[in-house]
C-alpha positions as CSV (number, residue, x, y, z in Angstrom):
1,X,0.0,0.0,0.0
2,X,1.4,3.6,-0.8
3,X,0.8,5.8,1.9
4,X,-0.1,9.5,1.4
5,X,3.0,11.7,2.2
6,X,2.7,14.7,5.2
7,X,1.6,17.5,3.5
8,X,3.7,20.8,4.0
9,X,0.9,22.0,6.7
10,X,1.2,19.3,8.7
11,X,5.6,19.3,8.3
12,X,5.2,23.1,9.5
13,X,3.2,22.1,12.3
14,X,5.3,18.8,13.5
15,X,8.5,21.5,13.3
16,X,7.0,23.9,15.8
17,X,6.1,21.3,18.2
18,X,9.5,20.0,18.4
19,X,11.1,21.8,20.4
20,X,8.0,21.5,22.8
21,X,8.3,18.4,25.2
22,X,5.1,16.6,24.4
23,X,4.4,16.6,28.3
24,X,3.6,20.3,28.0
25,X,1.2,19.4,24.9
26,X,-0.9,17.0,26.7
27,X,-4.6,18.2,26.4
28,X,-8.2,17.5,24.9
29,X,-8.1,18.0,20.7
30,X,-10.3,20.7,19.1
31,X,-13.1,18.7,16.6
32,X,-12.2,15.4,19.0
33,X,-15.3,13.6,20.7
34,X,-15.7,11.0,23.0
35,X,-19.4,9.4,24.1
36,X,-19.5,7.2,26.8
37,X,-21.1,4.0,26.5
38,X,-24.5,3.3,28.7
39,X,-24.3,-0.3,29.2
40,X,-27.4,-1.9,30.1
41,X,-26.9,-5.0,32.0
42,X,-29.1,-8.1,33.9
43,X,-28.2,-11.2,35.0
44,X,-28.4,-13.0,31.5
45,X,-25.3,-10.2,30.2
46,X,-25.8,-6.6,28.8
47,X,-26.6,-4.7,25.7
48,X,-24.8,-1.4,24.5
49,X,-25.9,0.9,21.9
50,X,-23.0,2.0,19.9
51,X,-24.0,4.6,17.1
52,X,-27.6,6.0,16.7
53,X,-28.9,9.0,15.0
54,X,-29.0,11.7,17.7
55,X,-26.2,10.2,19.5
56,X,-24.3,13.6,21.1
57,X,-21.4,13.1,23.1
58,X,-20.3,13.7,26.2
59,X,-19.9,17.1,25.9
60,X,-23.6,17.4,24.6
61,X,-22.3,17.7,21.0
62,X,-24.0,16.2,18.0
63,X,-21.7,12.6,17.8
64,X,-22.7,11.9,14.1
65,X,-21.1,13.0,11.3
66,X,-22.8,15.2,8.8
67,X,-21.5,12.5,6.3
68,X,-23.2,9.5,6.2
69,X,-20.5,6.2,7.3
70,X,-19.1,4.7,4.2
71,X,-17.8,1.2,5.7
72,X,-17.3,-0.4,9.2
73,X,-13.9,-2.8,9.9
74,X,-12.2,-4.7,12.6
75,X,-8.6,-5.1,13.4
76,X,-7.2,-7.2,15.7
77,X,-4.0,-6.6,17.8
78,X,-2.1,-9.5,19.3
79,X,-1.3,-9.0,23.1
80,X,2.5,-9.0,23.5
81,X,3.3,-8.6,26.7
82,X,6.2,-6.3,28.5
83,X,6.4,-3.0,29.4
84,X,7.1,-1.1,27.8
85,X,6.2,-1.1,25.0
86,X,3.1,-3.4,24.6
87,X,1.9,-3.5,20.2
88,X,1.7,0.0,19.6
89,X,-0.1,0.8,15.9
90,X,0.4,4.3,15.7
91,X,0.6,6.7,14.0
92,X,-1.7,7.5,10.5
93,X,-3.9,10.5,9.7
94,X,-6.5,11.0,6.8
95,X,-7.2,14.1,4.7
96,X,-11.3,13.1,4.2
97,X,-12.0,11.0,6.2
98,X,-13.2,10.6,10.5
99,X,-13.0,7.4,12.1
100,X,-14.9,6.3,14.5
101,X,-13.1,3.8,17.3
102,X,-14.7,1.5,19.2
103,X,-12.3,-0.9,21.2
104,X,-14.8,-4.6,22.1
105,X,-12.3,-6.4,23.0
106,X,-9.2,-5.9,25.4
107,X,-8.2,-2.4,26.2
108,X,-5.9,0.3,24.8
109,X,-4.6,3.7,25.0
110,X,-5.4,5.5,22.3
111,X,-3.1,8.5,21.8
112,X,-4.3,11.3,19.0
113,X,-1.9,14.1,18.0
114,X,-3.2,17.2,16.0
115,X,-1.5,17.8,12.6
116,X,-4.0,20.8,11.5
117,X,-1.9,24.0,10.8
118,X,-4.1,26.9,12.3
119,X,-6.0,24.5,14.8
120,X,-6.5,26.1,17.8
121,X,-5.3,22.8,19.4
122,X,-2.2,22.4,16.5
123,X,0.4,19.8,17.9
124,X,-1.6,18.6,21.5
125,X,-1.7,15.5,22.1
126,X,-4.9,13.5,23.8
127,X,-4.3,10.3,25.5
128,X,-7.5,8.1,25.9
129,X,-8.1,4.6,27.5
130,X,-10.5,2.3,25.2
131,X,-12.1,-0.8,25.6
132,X,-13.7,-3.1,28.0
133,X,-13.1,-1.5,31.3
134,X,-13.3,1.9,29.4
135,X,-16.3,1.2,27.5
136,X,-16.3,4.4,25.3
137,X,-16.1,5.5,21.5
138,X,-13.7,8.5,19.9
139,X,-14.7,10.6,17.2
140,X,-11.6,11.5,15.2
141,X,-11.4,14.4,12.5
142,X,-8.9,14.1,9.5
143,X,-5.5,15.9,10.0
144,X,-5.3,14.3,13.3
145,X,-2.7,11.4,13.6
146,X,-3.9,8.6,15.3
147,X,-3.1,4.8,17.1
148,X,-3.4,2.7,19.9
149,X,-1.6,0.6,22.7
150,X,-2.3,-2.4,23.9
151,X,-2.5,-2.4,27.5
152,X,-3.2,-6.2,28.9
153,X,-1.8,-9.4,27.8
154,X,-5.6,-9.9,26.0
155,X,-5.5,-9.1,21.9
156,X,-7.3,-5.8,21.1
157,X,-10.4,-6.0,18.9
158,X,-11.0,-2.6,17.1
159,X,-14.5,-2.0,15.1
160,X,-14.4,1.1,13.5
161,X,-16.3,3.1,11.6
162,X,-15.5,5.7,8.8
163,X,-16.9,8.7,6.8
164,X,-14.9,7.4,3.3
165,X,-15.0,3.6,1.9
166,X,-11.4,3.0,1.0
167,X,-10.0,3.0,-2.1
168,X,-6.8,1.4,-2.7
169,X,-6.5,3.5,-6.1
170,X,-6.5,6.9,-4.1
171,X,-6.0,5.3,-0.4
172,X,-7.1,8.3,2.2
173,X,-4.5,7.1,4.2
174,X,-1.1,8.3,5.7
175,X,1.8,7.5,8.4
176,X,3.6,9.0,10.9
177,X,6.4,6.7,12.7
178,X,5.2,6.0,16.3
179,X,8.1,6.9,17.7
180,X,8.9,10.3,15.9
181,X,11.3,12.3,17.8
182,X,8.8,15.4,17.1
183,X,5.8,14.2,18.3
184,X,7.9,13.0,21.3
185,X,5.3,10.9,23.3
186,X,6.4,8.5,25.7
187,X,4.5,5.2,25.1
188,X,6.2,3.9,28.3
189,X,3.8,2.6,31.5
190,X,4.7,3.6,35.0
191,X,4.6,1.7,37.3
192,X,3.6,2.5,40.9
């Protein structure tokens, strides 16, 4: 797969943050939502409504996208073990497209970093925990890179929604190393 290359916006914006340590860049993401899961539960298990029109967040912000969802996927991530680092997938962006991450399996940190030049939030960083003892779905705009840790020694299951079906003639899809010295975030798990 060829992967789109960082646009000049986004290069301007990773060279400005640089030189900021990415502890002092840790914060919530303009355009980013999050919406709690209600889980309904009896003695026979529980039911959770993931997506619905009229969904808002947890902010009380309209949760679905003006655009109607295009295709819905599943990844799986193999627990590894270790700290640190556990499997870390990290990081790719989109120029189109929002994904919508919902973690059903396992649990993860999902780390977003935002590459939009004149965002009011341009380079922060938002850390969020995902998945079964976090039982919550992130709304993530394009321009901001994206990816996940896994946290336990149980594989990740990721369903995700997204705003663009993908094409692998014009794939809406680029990468950022997970480790890039100018994003700076340290994947590492303390330990108390």
């Amino acid at each position: 797969m060829a992967w789109m290359a960082v646009t000049e916006s986004m290069e301007r914006v990773l060279a400005d943050i640089s030189s900021v340590p990415a502890s002092q860049r840790v914060g919530r993401i303009d355009g980013v939502m999050v919406k709690t899961f209600r889980k309904h539960a009896d003695q026979r298990g529980y039911f959770i409504e993931q997506l619905k029109r009229g969904d808002l967040d947890d902010e009380g912000r309209p949760f679905i996208p003006a655009e109607p969802f295009a295709q819905m996927s599943r990844s799986l991530a193999y627990a590894r073990g270790g700290n640190p680092p556990e499997l870390i997938k990290a990081f790719h962006w989109h120029k189109r497209q929002w994904d919508y991450w919902d973690i059903v399996q396992g649990n993860a940190r999902v780390v977003l970093v935002d590459l939009r030049e004149g965002s009011p939030t341009a380079g922060r960083i938002q850390s969020i925990i995902l998945g079964e003892h976090s039982p919550k779905m992130v709304a993530i705009p394009p321009f901001v890179g994206h990816g996940y840790q896994v946290l336990s020694l149980q594989d990740v299951i990721l369903n995700y929604y997204v705003t663009e079906p993908y094409d692998p003639a014009d794939p809406d899809e680029g990468r950022i190393a997970w480790d890039d010295p100018r994003i700076g975030f340290d994947w590492s798990i303390e330990n108390i």
